[in-house]
Each structure stands twice: as C-alpha cells, then as structure tokens.
N, C-alpha and C positions, 0 to 999 in steps of 0.2 A: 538617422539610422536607428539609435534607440527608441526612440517615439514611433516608427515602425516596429519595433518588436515587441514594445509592448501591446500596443496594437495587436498584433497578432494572437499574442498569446494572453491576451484576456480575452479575445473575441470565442465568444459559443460553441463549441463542438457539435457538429454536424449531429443528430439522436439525441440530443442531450434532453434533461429533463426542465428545460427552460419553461413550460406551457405549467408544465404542474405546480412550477416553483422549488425543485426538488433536485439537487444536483444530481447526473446520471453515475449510475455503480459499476462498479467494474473487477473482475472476477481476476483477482492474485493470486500468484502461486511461485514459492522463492525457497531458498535452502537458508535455515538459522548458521547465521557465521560467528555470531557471538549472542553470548544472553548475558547483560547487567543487570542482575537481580536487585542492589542498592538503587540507582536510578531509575529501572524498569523499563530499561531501552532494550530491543532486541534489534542486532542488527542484521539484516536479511539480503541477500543475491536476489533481487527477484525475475522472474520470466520477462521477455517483452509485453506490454499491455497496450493491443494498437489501440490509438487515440486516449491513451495516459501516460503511461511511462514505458520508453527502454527500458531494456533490460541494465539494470546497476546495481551497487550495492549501498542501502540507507538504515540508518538507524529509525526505528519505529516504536511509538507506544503501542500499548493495544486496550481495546474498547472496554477491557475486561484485566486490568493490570494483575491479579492472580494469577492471572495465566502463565505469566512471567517465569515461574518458581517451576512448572512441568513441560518448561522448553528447555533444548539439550541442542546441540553446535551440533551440525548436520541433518537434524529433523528437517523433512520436508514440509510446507505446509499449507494453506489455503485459508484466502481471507477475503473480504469485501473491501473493496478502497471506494472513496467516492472523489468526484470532478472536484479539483481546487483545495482539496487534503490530502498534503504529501505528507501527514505525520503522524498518523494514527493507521491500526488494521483492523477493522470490524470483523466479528466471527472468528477467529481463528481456531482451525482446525489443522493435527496434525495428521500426514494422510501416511500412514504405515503400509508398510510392502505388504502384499498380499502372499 
C-alpha cells in the first residue's frame, strides 16, 4: 500500500512542465497567521490549489527573506508556488482592499 502511494504521488501531474524540464507554477493565495521575523518563516492559511495543495495551514520561507519584516498577521497575499516545493513562496505580494 505505501509503494502505491508513493507511486502515486511522485507520478507527473497532468500540464505539468515535464517536456521543458521546468516544474509547473501555480498561483497562491493565503491569509499570513503568523510572521517569525528571527527564523523568517511565515505561516500562511492558503486557498485550495487544484492539482497542488488543499487548502491548510504551512509555515513558508520566501524567495526574497526581507520580505519577512513588511508582513503583518492577517495580510492577504499572493505568491508563485512551483510542483514538488512545499517550502518556499516566489513573488510575494500583499494584495490590499481596494
């Protein structure tokens, strides 16, 4: 049963960017639940992301660790995640009320 599930979940995601060599991206978007500014982990709610992740809550670096320091517990925000990286958010932007 484990060797099926691994199976599974290494196996390709259907679009993915296998032909280029280039893992496929995928468009995040989550509420900050906490910011540790000393380890530079923010931990984020994120939306559901079909064919990456449920929606949960994970602690995350980001591609740009300054950024750390002008994020605030309940900002919403918007990031790039790619295929087979649960620990990192590329781009991060905070997206303010209009």
């Amino acid at each position: 049963m484990c060797a099926l599930l691994l199976v599974a979940c290494s196996a390709p995601q259907e679009g993915g960017g296998e032909d280029a060599g280039e893992p496929q991206e995928f468009a995040f978007s989550g509420t900050v639940e906490q910011v540790d500014t000393v380890a530079r982990i923010v931990t984020v709610r994120n939306e559901d992301i079909p064919g990456w992740m449920m929606s949960m809550t994970m602690q995350f670096f980001l591609d740009r660790p300054d950024l750390v320091d002008s994020l605030e517990v309940g900002d919403r925000v918007r990031a790039t995640v790619y295929e087979g990286n649960f620990t990192t958010l590329y781009e991060v932007a905070v997206v303010r009320p209009q």
